[in-house]
MMTF fields as JSON, N, C-alpha, C and O atoms, coordinates in Angstrom:
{
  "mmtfVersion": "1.0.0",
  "mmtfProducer": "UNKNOWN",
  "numBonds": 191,
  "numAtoms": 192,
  "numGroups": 48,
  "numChains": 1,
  "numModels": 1,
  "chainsPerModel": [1],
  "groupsPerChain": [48],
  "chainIdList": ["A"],
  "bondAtomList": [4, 2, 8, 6, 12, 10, 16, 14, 20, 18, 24, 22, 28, 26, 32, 30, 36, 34, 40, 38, 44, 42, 48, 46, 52, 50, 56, 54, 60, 58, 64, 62, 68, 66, 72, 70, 76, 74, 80, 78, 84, 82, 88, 86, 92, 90, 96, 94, 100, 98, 104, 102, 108, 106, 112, 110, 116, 114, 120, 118, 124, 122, 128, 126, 132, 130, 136, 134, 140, 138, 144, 142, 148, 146, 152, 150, 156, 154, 160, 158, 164, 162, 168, 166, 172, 170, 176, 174, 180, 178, 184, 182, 188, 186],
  "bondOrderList": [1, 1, 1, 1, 1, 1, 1, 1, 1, 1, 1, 1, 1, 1, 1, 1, 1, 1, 1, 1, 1, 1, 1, 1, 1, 1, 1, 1, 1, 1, 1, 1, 1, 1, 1, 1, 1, 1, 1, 1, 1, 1, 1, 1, 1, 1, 1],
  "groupList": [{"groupName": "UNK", "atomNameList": ["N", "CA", "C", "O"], "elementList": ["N", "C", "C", "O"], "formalChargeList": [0, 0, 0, 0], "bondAtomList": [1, 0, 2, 1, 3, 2], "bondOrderList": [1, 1, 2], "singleLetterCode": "X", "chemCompType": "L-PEPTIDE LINKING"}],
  "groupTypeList": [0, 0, 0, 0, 0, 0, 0, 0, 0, 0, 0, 0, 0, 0, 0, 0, 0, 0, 0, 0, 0, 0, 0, 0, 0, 0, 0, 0, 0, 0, 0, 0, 0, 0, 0, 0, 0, 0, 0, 0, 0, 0, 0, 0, 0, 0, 0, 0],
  "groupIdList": [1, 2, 3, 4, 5, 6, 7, 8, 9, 10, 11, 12, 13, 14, 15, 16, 17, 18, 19, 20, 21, 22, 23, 24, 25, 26, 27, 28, 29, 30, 31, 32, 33, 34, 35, 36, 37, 38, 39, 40, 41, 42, 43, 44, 45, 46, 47, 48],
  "secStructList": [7, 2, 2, 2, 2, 2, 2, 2, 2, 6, 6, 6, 6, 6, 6, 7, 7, 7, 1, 1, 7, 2, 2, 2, 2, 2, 2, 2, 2, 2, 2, 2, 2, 2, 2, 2, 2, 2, 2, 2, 2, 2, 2, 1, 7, 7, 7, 7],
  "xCoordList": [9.889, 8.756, 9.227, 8.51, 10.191, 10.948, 10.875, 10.106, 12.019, 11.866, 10.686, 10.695, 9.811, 8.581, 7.991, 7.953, 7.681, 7.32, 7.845, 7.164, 9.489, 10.245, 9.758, 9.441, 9.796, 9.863, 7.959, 7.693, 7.041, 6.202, 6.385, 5.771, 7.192, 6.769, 7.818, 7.538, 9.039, 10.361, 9.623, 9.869, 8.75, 8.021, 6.369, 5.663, 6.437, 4.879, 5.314, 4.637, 6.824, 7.381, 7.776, 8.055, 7.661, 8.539, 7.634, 7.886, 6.43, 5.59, 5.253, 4.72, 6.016, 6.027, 5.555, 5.24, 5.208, 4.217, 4.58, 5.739, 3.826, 4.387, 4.994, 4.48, 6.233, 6.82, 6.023, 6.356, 5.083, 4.274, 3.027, 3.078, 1.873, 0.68, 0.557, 1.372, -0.696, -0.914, -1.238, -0.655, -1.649, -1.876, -0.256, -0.087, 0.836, 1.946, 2.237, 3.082, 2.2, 2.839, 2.187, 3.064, 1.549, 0.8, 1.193, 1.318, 1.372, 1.993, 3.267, 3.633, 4.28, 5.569, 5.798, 6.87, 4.917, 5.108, 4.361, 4.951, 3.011, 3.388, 4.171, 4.5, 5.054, 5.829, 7.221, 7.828, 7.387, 8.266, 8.159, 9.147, 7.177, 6.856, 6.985, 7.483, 6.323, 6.803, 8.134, 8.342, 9.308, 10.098, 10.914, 11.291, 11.019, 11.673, 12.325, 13.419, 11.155, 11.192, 11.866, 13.022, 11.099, 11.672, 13.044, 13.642, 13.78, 14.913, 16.287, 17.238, 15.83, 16.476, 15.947, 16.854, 14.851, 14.778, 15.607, 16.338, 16.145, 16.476, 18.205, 18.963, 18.391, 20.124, 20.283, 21.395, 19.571, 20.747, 20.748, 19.914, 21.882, 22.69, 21.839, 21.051, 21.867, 20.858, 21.94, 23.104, 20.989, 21.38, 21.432, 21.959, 20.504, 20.529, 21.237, 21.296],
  "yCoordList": [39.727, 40.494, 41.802, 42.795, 41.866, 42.888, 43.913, 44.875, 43.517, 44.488, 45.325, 46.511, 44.505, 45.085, 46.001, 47.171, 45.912, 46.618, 47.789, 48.804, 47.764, 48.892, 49.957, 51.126, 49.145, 50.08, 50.923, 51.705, 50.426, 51.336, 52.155, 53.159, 51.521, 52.208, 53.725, 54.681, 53.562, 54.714, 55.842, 57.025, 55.519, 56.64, 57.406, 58.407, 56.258, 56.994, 58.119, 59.127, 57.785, 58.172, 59.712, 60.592, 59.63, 60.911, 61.969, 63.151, 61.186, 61.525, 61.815, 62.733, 60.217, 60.497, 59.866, 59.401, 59.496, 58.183, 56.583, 56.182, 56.017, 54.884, 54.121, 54.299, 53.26, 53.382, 51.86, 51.604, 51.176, 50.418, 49.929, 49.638, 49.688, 49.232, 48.417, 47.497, 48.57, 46.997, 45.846, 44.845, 45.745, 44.557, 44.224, 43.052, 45.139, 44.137, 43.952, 43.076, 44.102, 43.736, 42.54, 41.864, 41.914, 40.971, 40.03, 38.825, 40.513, 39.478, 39.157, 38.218, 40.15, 39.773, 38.999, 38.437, 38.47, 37.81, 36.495, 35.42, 36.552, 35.158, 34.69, 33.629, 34.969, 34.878, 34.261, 33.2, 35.169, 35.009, 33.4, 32.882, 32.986, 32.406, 30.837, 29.788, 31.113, 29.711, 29.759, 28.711, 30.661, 30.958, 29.797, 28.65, 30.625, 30.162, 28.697, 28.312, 28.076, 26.155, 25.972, 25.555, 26.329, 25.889, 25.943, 25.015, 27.033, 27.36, 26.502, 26.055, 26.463, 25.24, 24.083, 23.552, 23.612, 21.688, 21.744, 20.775, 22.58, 22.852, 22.499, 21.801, 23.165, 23.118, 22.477, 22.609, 21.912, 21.407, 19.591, 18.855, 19.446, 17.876, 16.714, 16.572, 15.904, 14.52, 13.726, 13.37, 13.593, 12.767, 11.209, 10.58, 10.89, 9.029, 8.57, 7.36],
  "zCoordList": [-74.961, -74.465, -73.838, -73.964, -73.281, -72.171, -73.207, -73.217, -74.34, -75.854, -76.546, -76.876, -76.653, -77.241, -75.997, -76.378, -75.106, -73.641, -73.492, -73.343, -73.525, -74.002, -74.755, -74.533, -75.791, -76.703, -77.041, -77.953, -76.029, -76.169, -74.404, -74.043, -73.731, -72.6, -72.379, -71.656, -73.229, -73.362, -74.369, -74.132, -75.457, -76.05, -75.328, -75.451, -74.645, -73.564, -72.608, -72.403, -71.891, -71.214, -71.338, -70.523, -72.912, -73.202, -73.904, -74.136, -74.206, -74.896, -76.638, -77.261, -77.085, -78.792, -78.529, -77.434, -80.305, -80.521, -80.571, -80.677, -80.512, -80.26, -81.932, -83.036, -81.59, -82.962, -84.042, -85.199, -83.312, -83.713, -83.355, -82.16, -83.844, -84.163, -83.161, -83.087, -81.937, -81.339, -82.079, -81.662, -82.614, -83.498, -84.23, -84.568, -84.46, -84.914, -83.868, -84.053, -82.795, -80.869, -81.051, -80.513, -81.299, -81.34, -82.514, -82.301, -83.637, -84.415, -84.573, -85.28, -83.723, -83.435, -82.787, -83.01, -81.547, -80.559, -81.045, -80.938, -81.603, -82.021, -82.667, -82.137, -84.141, -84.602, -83.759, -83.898, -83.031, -81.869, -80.929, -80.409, -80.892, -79.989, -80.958, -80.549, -82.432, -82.89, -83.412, -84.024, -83.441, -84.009, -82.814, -83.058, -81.382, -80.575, -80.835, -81.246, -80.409, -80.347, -81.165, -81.086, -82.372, -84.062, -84.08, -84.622, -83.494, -83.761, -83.248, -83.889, -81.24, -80.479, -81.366, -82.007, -81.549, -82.272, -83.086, -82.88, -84.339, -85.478, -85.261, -85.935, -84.243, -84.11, -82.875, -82.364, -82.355, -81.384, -81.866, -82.392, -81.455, -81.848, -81.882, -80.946, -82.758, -82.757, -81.651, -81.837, -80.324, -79.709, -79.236, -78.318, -80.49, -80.734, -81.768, -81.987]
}
């Protein structure tokens, strides 16, 4: 989240445009969000 925040708040700052669409801010992060879990369940060790 810190990332995406960044990266519209360093071009507001300076006054360009922003380098993506609210709506993909929005589908990155869900993406993001089922990615996460998926990723730890996926690799970490069968412990039974």
């Amino acid at each position: 989240m810190s990332i995406l925040s960044t990266a519209f708040v360093v071009p507001l700052a300076v006054g360009l445009h922003f380098p993506v669409a609210p709506i993909q801010m929005i589908l990155i992060e869900l993406l993001l969000d089922l990615a996460s879990p998926t990723i730890i369940v996926l690799t970490m060790p069968n412990l039974g």
